[in-house]
NUVEXLO-845540 format. One line per field, with one value per residue (C-alpha): residue number from 1; x, y, z. Coordinates in nm, 2 decimals. Layout:
bati	c(NUM|...)
c1	c(X|...)
c2	c(Y|...)
c3	c(Z|...)
end
This chain:
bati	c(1|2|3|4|5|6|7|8|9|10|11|12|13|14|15|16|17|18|19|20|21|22|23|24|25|26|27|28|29|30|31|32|33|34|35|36|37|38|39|40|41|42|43|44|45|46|47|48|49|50|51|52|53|54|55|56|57|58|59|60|61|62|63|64|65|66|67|68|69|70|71|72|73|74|75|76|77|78|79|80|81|82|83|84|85|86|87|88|89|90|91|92|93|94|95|96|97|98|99|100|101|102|103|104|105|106|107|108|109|110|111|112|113|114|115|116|117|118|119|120|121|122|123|124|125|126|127|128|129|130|131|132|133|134|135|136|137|138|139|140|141|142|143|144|145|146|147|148|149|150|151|152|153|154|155|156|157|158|159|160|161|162|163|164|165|166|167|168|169|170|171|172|173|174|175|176|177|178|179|180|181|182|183|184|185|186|187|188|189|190|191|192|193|194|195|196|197|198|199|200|201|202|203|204|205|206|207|208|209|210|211|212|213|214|215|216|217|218|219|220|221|222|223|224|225|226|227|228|229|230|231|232|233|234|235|236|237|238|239|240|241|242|243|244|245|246|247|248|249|250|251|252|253|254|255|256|257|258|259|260|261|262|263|264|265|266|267|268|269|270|271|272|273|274|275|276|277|278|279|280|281|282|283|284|285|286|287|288|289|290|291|292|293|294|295|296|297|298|299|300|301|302|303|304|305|306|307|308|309|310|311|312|313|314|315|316|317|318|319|320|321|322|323|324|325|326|327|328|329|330|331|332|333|334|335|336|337|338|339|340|341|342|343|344|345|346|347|348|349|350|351|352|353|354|355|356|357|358|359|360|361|362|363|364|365|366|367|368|369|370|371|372|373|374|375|376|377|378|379|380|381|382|383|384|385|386|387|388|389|390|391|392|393|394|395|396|397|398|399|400|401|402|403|404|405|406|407|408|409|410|411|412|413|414|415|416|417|418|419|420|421|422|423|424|425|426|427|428|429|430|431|432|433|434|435|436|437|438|439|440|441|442|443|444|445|446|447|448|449|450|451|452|453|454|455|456|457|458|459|460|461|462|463|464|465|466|467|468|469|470|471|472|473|474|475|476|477|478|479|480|481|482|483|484|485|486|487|488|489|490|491|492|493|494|495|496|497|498|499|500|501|502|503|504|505|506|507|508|509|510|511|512|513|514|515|516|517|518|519|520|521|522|523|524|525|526|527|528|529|530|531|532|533|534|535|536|537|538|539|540|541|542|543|544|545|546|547|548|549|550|551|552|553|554|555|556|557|558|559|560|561)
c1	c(-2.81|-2.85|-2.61|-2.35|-2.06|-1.73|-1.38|-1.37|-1.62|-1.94|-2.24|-2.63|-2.83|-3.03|-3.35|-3.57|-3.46|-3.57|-3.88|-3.92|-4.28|-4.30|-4.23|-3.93|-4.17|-4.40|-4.20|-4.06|-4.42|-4.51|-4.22|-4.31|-4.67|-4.54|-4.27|-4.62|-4.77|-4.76|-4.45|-4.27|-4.54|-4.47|-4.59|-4.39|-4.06|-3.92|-3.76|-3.73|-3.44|-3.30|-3.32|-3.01|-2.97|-3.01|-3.09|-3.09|-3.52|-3.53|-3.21|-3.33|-3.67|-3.57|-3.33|-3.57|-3.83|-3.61|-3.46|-3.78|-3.94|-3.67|-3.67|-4.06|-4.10|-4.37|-4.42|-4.42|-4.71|-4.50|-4.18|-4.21|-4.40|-4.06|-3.83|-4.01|-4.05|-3.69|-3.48|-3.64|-3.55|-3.15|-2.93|-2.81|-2.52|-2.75|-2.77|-2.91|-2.86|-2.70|-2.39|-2.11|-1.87|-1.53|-1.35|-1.64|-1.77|-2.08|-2.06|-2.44|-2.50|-2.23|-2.39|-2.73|-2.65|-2.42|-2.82|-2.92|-2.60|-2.65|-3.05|-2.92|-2.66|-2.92|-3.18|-2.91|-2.80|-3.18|-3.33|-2.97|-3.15|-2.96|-3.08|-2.96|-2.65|-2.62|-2.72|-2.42|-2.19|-2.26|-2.26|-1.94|-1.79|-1.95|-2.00|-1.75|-1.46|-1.44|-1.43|-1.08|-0.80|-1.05|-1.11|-0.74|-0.81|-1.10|-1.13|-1.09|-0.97|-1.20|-1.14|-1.29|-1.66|-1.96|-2.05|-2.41|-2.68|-3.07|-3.20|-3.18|-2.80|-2.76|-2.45|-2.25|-2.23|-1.86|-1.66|-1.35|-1.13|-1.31|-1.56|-1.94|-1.96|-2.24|-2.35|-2.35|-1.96|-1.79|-2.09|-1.92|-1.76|-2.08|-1.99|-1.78|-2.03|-2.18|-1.85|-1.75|-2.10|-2.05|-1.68|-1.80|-1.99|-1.78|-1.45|-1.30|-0.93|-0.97|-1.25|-1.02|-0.77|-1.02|-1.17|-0.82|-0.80|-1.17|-1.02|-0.69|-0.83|-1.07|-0.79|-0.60|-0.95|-1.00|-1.33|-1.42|-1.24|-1.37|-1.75|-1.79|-2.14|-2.22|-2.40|-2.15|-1.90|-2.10|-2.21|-1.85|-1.74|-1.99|-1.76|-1.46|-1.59|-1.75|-1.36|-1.20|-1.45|-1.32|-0.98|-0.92|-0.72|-0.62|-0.57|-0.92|-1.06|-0.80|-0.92|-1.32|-1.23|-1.08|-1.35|-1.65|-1.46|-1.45|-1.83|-1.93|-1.77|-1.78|-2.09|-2.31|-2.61|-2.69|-3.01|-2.78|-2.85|-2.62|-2.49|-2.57|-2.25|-1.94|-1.92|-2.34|-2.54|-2.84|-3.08|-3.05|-3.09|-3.25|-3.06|-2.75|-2.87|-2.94|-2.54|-2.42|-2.63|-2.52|-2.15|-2.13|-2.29|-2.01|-1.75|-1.85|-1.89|-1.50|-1.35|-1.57|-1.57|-1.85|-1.87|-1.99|-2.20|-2.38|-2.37|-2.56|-2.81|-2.87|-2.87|-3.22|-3.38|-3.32|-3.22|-3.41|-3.65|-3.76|-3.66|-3.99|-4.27|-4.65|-4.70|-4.37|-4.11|-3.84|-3.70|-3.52|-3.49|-3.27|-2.96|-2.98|-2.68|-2.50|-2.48|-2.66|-2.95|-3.15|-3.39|-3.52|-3.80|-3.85|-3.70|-3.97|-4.29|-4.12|-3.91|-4.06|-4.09|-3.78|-3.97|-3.73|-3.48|-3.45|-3.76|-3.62|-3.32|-3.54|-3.66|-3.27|-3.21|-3.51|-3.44|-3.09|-3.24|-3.40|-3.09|-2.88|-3.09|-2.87|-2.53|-2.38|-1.99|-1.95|-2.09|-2.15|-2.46|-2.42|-2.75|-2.66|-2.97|-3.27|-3.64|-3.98|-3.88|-3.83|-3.48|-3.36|-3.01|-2.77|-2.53|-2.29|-2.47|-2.82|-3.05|-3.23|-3.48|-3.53|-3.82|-3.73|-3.93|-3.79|-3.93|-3.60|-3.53|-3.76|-3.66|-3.39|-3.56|-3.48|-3.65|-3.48|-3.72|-3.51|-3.86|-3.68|-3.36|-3.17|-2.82|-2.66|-2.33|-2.28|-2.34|-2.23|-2.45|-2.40|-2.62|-2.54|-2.50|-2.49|-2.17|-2.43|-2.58|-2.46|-2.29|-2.42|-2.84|-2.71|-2.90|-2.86|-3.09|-3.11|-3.45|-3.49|-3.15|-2.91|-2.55|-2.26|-2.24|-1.90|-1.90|-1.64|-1.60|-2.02|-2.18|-2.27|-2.21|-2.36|-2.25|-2.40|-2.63|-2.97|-3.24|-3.62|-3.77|-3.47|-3.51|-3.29|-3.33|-3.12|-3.19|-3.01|-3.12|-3.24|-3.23|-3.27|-2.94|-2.78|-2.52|-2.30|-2.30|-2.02|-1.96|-1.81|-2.14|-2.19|-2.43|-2.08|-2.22|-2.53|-2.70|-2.96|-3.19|-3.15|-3.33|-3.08|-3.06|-3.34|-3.29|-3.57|-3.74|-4.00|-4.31|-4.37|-4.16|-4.25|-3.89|-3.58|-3.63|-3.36|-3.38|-3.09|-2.96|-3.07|-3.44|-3.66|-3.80|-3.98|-4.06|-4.40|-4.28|-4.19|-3.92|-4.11|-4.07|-4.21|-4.07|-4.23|-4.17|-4.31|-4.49|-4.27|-4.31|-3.98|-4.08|-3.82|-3.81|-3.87|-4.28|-4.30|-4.41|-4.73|-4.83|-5.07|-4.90|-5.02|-4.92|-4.60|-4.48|-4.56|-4.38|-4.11|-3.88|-3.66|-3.39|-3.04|-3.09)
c2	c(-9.48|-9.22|-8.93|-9.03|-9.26|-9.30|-9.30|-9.62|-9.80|-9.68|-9.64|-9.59|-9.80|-9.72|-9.52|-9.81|-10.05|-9.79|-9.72|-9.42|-9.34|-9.13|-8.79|-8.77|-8.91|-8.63|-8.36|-8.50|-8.53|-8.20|-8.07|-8.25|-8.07|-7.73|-7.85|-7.92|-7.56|-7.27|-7.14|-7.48|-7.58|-7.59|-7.26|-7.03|-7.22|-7.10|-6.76|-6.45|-6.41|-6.10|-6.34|-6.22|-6.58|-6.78|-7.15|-7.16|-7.15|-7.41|-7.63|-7.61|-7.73|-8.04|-8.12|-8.09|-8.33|-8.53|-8.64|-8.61|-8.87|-9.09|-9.09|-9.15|-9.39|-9.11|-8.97|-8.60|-8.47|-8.18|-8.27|-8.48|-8.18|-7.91|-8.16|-8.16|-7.79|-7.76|-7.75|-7.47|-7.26|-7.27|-7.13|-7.23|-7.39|-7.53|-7.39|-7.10|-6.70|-6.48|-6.65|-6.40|-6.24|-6.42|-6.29|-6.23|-6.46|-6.38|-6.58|-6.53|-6.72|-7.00|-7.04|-7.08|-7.31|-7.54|-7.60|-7.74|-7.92|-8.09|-8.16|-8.28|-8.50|-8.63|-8.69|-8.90|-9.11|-9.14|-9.22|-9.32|-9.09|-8.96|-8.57|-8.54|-8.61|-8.43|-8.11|-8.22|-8.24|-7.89|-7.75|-7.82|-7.81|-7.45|-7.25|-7.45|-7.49|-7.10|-7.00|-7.22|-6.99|-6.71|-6.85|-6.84|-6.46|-6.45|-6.13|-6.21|-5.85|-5.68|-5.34|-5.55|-5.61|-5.46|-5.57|-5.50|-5.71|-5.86|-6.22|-6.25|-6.15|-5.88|-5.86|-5.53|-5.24|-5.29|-5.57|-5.69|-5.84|-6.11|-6.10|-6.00|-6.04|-6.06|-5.94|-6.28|-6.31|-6.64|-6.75|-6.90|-7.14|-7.32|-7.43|-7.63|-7.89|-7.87|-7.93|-8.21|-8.42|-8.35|-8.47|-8.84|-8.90|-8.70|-8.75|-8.47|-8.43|-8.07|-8.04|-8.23|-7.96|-7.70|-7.84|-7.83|-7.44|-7.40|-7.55|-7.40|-7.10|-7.15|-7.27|-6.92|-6.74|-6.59|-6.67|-6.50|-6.19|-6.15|-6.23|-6.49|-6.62|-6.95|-7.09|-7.04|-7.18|-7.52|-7.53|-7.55|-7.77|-8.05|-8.03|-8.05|-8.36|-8.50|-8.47|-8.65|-8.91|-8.90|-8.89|-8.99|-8.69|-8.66|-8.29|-8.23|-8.39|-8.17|-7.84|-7.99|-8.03|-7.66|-7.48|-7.70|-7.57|-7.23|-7.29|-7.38|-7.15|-6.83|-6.86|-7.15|-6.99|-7.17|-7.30|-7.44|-7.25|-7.01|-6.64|-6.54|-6.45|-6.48|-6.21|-6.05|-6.23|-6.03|-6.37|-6.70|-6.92|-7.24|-7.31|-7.30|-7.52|-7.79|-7.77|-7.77|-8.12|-8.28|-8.15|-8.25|-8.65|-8.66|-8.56|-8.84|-9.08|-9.00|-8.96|-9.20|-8.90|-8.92|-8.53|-8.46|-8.72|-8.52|-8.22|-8.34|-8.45|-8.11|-7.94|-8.18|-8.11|-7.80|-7.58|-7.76|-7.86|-7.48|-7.39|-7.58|-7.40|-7.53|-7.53|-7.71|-7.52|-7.30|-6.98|-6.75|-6.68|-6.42|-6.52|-6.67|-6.60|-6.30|-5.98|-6.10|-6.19|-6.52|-6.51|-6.75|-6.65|-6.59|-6.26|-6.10|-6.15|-6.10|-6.43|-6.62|-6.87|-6.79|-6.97|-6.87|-7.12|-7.25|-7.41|-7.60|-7.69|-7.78|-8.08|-8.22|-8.17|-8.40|-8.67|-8.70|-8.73|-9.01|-9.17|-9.18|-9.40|-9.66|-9.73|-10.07|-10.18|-10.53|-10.75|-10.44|-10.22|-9.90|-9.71|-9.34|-9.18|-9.29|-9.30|-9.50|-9.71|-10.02|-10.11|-10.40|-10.50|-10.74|-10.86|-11.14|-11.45|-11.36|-11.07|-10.92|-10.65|-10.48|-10.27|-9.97|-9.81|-9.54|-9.29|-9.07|-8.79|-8.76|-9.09|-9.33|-9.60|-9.81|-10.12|-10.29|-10.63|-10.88|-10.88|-11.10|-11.28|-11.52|-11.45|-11.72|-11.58|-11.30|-10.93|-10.67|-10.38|-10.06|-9.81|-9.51|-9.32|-8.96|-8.83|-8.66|-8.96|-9.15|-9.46|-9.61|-9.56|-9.76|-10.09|-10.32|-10.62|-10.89|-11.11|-10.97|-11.09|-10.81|-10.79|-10.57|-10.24|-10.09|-9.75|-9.68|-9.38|-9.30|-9.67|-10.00|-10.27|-10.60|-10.93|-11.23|-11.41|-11.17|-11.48|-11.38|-11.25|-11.14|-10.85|-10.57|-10.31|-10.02|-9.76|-9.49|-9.21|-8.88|-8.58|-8.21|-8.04|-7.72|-7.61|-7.31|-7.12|-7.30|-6.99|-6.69|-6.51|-6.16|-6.39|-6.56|-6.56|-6.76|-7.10|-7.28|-7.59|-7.96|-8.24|-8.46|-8.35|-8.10|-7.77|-7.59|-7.25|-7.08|-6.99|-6.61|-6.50|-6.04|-6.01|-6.26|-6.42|-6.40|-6.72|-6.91|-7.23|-7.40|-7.37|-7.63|-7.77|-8.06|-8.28|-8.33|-8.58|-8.55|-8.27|-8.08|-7.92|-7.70|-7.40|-7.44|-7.12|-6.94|-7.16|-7.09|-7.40|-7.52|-7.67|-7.84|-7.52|-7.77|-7.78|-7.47|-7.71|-7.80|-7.44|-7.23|-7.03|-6.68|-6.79|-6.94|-6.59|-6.45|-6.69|-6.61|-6.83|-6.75|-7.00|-6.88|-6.73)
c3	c(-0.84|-0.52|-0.54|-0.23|-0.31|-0.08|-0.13|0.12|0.01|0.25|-0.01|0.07|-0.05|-0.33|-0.30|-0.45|-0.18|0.05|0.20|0.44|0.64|0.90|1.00|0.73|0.50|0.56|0.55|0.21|0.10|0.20|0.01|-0.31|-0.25|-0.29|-0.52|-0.81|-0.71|-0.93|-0.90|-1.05|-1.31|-1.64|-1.78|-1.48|-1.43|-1.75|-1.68|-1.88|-2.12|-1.90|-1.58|-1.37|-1.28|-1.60|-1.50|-1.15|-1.13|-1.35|-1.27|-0.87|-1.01|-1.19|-0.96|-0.64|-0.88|-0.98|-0.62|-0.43|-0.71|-0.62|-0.24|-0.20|-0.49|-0.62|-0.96|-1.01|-1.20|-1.43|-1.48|-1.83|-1.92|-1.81|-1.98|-2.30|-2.31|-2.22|-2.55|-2.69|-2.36|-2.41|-2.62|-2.97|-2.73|-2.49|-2.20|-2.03|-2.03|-2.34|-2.54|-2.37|-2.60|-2.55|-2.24|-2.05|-1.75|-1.54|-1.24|-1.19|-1.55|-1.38|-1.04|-1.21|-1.47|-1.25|-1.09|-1.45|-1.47|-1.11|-1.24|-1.54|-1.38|-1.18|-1.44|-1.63|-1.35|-1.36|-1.64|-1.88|-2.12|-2.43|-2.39|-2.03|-2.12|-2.41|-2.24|-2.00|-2.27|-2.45|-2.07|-2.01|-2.36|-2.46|-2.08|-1.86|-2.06|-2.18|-1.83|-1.83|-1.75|-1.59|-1.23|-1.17|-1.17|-0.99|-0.83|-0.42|-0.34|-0.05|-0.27|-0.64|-0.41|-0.30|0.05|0.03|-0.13|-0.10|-0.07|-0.44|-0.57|-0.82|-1.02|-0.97|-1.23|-1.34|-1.45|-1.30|-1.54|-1.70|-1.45|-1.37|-1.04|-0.76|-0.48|-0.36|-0.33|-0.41|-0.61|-0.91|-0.70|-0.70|-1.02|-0.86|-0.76|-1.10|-1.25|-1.06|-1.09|-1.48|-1.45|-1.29|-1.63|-1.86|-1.75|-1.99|-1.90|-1.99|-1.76|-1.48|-1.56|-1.49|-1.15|-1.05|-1.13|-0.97|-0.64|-0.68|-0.60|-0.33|-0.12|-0.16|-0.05|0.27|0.32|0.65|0.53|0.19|0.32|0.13|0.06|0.29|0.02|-0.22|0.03|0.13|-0.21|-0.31|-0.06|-0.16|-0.48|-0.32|-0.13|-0.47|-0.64|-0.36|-0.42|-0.74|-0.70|-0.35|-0.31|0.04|0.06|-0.09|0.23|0.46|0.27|0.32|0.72|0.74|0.55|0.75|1.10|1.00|0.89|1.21|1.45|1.17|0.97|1.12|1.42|1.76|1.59|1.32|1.06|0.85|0.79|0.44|0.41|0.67|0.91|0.77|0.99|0.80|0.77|0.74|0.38|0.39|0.10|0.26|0.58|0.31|0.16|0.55|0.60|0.32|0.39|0.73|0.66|0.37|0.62|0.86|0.60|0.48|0.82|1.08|1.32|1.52|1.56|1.21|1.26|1.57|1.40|1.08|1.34|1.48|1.14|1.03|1.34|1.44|1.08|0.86|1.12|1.20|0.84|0.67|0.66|0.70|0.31|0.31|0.17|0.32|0.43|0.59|1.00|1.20|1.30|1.68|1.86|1.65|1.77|2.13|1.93|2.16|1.92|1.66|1.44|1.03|0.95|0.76|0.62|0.26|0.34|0.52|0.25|-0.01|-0.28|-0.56|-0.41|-0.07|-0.13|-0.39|-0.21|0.10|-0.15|-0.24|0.15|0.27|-0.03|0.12|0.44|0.32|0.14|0.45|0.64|0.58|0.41|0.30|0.30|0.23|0.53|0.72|0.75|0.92|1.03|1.08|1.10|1.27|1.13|1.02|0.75|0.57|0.42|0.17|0.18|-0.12|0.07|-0.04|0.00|0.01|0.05|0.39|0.48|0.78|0.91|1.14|1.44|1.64|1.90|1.80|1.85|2.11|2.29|2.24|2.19|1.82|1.70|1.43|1.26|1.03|0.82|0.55|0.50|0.27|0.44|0.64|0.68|0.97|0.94|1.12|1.22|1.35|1.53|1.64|1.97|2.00|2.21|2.44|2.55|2.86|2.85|3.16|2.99|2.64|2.64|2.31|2.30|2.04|2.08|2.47|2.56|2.65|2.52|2.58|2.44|2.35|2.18|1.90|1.69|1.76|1.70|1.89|1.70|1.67|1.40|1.39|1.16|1.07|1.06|0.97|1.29|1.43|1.66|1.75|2.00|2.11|2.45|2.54|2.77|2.67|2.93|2.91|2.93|2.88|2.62|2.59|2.27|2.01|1.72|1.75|1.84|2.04|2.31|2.50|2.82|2.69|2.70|2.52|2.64|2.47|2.49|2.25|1.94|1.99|2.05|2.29|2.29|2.49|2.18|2.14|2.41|2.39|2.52|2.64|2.98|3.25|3.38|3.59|3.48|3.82|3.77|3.85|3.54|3.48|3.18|2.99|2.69|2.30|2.44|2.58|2.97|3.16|3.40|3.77|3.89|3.58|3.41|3.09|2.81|2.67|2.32|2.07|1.75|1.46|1.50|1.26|0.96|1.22|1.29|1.13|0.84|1.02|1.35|1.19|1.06|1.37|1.60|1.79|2.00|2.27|2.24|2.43|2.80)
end
């Protein structure tokens, strides 16, 4: 079973009865690559005992191996190895870190373990093995349920932090209360998505009554205020979304809407990336990037607005796109658009590649990629994302399966192939439409014979019956474009360059361009233009991943002008 379900009855289909090439499939594969490298073998993914974050190497690990395996139908090389090794790395209650004396919480030893939680959520829904979810069990039972009662007094006071911290969180010198606390502020409420995965398999009420305390008091924090971390935030959010999944919980989805709003205009950058932390736009996390995709496809998926929809969009190709580096995993950036910064490049040579966890996070982020090529309700089949692949469908009287080709993002072109099909009854099918495309290019073909295009809430839809052989094919037009900058950044008076979902830079710019927004610029294919009067290249940012790793530490983009 994949890991996104809906309240209303929208599910992917499952990652067997999917089959992605292309250039998702490659940047999934590279990930996998660096996810069997040194780093996450077997004999260095087990950290110290006096690891400030107890679980989170490991729990990324698994959890990266165990969703990558899935998506691209590949088996990884060490992770029977980790899971065998892995009982005599926890605790006598089975998990990982120091036993805390009652009374005591470190939300370091929570945030870390709710990534062993998630990987062993994962590796259960899996495998239906009896040690996964026995390690879920004693989680919640011996680390989650003592923290009951504490998170209601979870310090959110400005005065109770230290707003100062490095790319890995340190936990501060005192304790508040009940509470060691980080430098990373808010991460405990990462747990939250932990908890809530647990909660679908062991539905505890005890551990209900504690997700309710959990959320209870994110919705009194002022995030922006209290700098909270983004990743800690998102991270908490795909929690939130998970319970209202669970419980269908109206105000859960409000809550999700509100935070993801602030997100965007308070903590998100104009190459769609993310503030560490609200209000310190210090560097960007990969990590973070991944939890703001997978929030903003969930938020479509529960509301049918098109806008998240677009926004997951530009998140892939642009912050997860530039994010990947060549030996596939990811890192950090500066943040484009805060404090009049226009550029885009890595933020130091140090992270460049934040192997002790955005490149594990990179791997969840491209495997959901993957999943949400498609998604089933009923008769309908709803393509939100566009990409190389080959899809099989159950559908109520019979089975299909449908091969995709698409020159997206680059040009709107889609081919959709009925390959094989057992279904006699009609289905409806959905493709989407970016809001920024115009309605007059949309062109929607069935067998070479046009038929009219109406766009509602984002898609084109089509029903009728899907014989063998059928052929589908969507247009719509793809021009270059400017946009004015969308967050609350220092750069007002700026612009950037689009070609669809792609964002455009100029490569190793020595200092920002003045350039008008009437220039005459002409187009050279795959996104890319090319100034006349200067000469200047306009490049879509996500080609990182091809560069060579020296030149792709040194590169530097100017992307607002």
């Amino acid at each position: 079973m994949n890991g996104i379900n809906s309240a209303n009855g929208l599910n992917a289909i499952p990652w067997h009865d999917l089959e992605a090439a292309g250039e998702l499939r490659r940047r999934a594969s590279l990930s996998f690559d660096r996810m069997e490298t040194e780093p996450y073998e077997p004999d260095a993914v087990f950290k110290a005992p006096d690891y400030e974050w107890p679980g989170d190497w490991e729990g990324r690990t698994i959890l990266a191996l165990v969703l990558l395996a899935q998506s691209t139908q590949r088996e990884p090389q060490h992770l029977a190895e980790i899971m065998e090794r892995l009982p005599d790395r926890l605790n006598a209650h089975g998990y990982f870190g120091p036993v805390q004396e009652p009374g005591t919480v470190d939300e370091q030893q929570l945030s870390g373990n709710s990534w062993f939680l998630r990987a062993m959520a994962e590796h259960y829904r899996w495998k239906k093995d009896a040690f996964s979810l026995s390690v879920i069990e004693r989680i919640v039972r011996h680390l989650l349920l003592p923290a009951s009662g504490h998170y209601r007094e979870y310090p959110i006071l400005p005065e109770q932090r230290v707003f100062a911290g490095e790319a890995i969180g340190e936990l501060q010198q005192e304790r508040v209360g009940a509470w060691r606390l980080s430098s990373d502020i808010g991460c405990a409420f990462i747990m939250l998505d932990g908890a809530t995965q647990a909660y679908q398999i062991v539905p505890l009420p005890e551990l209900g009554a504690l997700i309710d305390e959990m959320i209870a008091k994110f919705k009194t924090v002022d995030l922006a205020g209290l700098s909270f971390q983004t990743h800690a935030t998102l991270s908490a959010l795909r929690g939130v979304l998970r319970h209202y999944e669970t419980t269908s919980d109206p105000s859960l989805l409000g809550k999700a809407e509100e935070v993801f709003a602030l997100y965007v205009q308070a903590g998100m950058t104009e190459s769609y990336a993310n503030y560490n932390w609200f209000g310190r736009p210090d560097w960007t996390e990969s990590c973070a990037v991944v939890d703001s995709f997978i929030v903003a496809v969930s938020l479509w998926k529960h509301t049918g607005k098109a806008a998240y929809l677009d926004t997951a969009h530009h998140i892939y190709y642009n912050g997860l796109g530039y994010g990947q580096r060549p030996n596939g995993g990811f890192g950090c950036d500066v943040c484009t658009g805060a404090g009049g910064e226009r550029m885009l490049e890595p933020k130091s040579p140090e992270l460049f590649e934040a192997f002790w966890c955005c490149t594990m996070r990179g791997g969840e982020g491209l495997a959901r990629a993957i999943e949400y090529s498609y998604f089933v309700q009923g008769d309908q089949i709803t393509v939100p994302f566009y990409g190389e692949n080959r899809g099989w469908f159950i559908m109520k009287d019979g089975q299909l399966a449908i091969q995709q080709h698409t020159e997206y993002p680059y040009e709107g072109l889609v081919r959709l192939e009925v390959i094989e099909s057992t279904v006699a009854k009609p289905v409806v099918l959905r493709l989407f439409v970016p809001p920024w495309a115009e309605t007059s290019s949309i062109d929607l073909r069935v067998d070479g014979a046009a038929r009219s295009v109406a766009v509602h809430n984002g898609f084109v839809t089509l029903t009728g019956v899907l014989e063998a052989e059928t052929v589908i094919e969507l247009a719509f037009g793809i021009f270059l474009r400017q946009e004015t900058v969308f967050g609350r950044h220092g750069a007002h008076d700026a612009f950037s360059y689009r070609h669809g979902a792609l964002l455009l830079g100029i490569d190793n710019a020595e200092s920002p361009l003045a350039i008008g927004g009437d220039m005459d610029i002409v187009a050279l294919g795959r996104g890319a233009y090319v100034m006349t009067a200067s000469g200047a290249k306009l490049t879509p940012v996500n080609d990182l991943i091809d560069k060579p790793h020296d030149e792709a530490v040194r590169n530097r983009k100017q992307v607002l002008f």
